[in-house]
Structure formats: structure tokens, C-alpha cells
C-alpha positions as CSV (number, residue, x, y, z in Angstrom):
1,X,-5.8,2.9,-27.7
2,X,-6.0,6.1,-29.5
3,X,-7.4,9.0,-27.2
4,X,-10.8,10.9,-29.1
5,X,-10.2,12.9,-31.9
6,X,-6.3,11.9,-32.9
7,X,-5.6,9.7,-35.7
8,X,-3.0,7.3,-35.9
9,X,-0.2,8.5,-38.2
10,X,0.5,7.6,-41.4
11,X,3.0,7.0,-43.5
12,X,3.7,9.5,-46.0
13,X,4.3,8.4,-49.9
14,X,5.7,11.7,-50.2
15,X,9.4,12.6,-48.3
16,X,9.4,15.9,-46.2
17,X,12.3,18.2,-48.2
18,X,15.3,18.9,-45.9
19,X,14.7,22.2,-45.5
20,X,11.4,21.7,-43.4
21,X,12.8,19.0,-41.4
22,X,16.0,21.4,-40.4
23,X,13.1,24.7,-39.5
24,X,10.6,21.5,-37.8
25,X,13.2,20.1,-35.8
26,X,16.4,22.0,-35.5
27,X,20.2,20.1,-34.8
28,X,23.1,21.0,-32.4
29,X,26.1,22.4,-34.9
30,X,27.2,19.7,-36.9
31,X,31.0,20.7,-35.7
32,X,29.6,20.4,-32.1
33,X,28.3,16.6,-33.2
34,X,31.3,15.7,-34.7
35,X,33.6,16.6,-31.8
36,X,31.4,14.6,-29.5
37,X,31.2,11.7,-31.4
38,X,35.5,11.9,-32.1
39,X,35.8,12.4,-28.6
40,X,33.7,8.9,-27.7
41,X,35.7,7.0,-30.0
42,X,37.8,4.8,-27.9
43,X,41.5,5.3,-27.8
44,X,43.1,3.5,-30.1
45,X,40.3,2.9,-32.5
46,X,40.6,2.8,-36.1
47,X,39.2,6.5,-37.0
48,X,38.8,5.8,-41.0
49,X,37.1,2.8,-39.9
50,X,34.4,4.5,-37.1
51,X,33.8,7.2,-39.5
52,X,32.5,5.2,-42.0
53,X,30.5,3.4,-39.8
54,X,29.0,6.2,-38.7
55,X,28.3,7.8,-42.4
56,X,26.8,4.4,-43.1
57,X,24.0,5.1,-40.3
58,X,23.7,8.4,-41.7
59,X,23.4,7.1,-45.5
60,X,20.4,4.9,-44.1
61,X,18.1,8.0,-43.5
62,X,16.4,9.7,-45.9
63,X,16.1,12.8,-46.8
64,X,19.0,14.2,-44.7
65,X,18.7,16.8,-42.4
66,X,21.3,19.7,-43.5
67,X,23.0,19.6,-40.3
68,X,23.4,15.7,-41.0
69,X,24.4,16.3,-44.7
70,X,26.8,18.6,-43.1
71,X,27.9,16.1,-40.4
72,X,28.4,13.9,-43.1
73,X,30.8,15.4,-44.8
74,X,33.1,16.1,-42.0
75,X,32.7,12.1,-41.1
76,X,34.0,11.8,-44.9
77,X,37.1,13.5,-44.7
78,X,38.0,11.7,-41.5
79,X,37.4,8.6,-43.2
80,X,39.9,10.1,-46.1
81,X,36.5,9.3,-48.6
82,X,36.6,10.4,-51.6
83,X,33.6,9.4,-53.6
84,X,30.5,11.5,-53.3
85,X,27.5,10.1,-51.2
86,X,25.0,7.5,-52.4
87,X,22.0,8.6,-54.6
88,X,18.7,8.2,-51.6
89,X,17.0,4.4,-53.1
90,X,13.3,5.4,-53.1
């Protein structure tokens, strides 16, 4: 049930431009998120391999959040990528 006087949200056909989403909901330092998320990677893993996994979770969202674009990239040179990320598939 919806309490009086909200309306349930909506989808938008129009994507909110990074820039909004980064001043709307701000990010820890993508340098701080990266050293967390090497630092849970279990010894032993295959780094290239996590990374990638990880960018692919991040390649599912769209429009990136700078600090994710950001994040991104330092997950792509862990992963020794090379090729430029993937056009957003409206």
C-alpha cells in the first residue's frame, strides 16, 4: 500500500547523466573501492580473471557513475585489458 499523497515511481525513458547521479549520490574514492575489493580477493585467485568479473558487473549499469567509470578503469588495468569499454545498449 502506498501511504497518501506518494506515487509509486516510475521508470524513466530518459537516463539520469552521470554527473547528477555522482552530486545525488556521492561514492567512496574509487582507489579506496578498488583496494577493498583487491584486498577480498582470496589468496591465490586469479586477479586478471576477478577483475574482469568485476568490470562485467560494472558494464551491466548504465549510465556509470564517475567514480564507477573511474573504478573501472583501475579494474581494467589489473585485468591487463586493453580494449576500450563497451558502448551502453539502450
Amino acid at each position: 500500500m502506498i501511504a497518501d499523497g506518494h506515487q509509486p515511481c516510475r521508470e524513466s525513458s530518459r537516463p539520469i547523466d552521470p554527473e547528477t547521479i555522482a552530486a545525488v549520490s556521492p561514492l567512496p574514492p574509487p582507489e579506496e573501492i578498488f583496494v577493498d575489493w583487491l584486498m577480498s580477493v582470496p589468496a591465490g585467485a586469479d586477479l586478471e580473471a576477478a577483475a574482469r568479473k568485476q568490470m562485467a558487473l560494472i558494464d551491466r549499469r548504465t549510465p556509470l557513475h564517475p567514480a564507477a567509470q573511474c573504478l573501472r578503469a583501475l579494474l581494467a588495468t589489473m585485468a591487463g585489458a586493453t580494449e576500450p569499454r563497451p558502448l551502453p545498449r539502450f
